[in-house]
Structures are given as C-alpha cells and as structure tokens.
C-alpha positions, 0 to 999 in steps of 0.5 A: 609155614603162614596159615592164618589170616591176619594173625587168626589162624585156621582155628578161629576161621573154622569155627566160624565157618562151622557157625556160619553153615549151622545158621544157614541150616537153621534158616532154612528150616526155619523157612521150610516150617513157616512155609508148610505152616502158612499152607495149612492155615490157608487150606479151609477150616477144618472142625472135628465134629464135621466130616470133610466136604460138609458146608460150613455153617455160613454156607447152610445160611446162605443155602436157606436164604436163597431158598428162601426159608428166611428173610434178608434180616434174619439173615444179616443177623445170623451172619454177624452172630457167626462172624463174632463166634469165630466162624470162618470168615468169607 
C-alpha cells in the first residue's frame, strides 16, 4: 500500500504538520500578549504614590493657570520641566 507523498511517507508530513500547528499556536499567542500589552499602555499613567482619579501633575498646573494663581511664563515653564522629567504627555 503507497502512503507517501512523493516518496516522504506519512512520518515527515506529520511532523511537519505537528510543527506547523505548534507555530500557529505560538502566533497566536504571541498576538494575544501584544494585543493585551498594547491595552495597558494605552490606559492613562498610573503612579503608586497617587491614588486613581487623582489628577496628574499637568493637569493641577493647568487648573492653577486657569485660576489664575500663575502667569502664562510661569506656566510654559512648569509645563516643559514636566514633559522633560518624563511626565505623561498630553
């Protein structure tokens, strides 16, 4: 009885069938981390030392101009030294 494909037999196809769901797997799961990784990091900052729903430093300086407690310069500068310590950008 003839079982192979070109001379092969079942055994090479079977392994590489075998090899070929073990990569699909592997993609898939390796989309499903990026997915759910790339989620996380699209949700807003979160810091330890500040409880959730608390505003983030730029917006408290953005409250205090509005307010009125500083002035446009004082602002602009406040602003660039939290977007060069590595405060979230908006």
């Amino acid at each position: 009885m003839y079982w192979g494909f070109w001379g092969f037999g079942p055994g090479l196809w079977g392994v590489l069938g075998g090899l070929l769901w073990i990569v699909i797997w592997a993609l898939l799961i390796w989309g499903l981390i990026r997915w759910f990784a790339f989620g996380y990091r699209r949700r807003s900052f979160y810091h330890p030392d500040q409880p959730p729903g608390a505003p983030s430093a730029l917006e408290i300086l953005r409250q205090r101009y509005a307010r009125g407690d500083i002035d446009a310069a004082t602002f602009e500068q406040m602003r660039e030294r939290l977007e060069h310590a590595g405060g979230p950008r908006e």
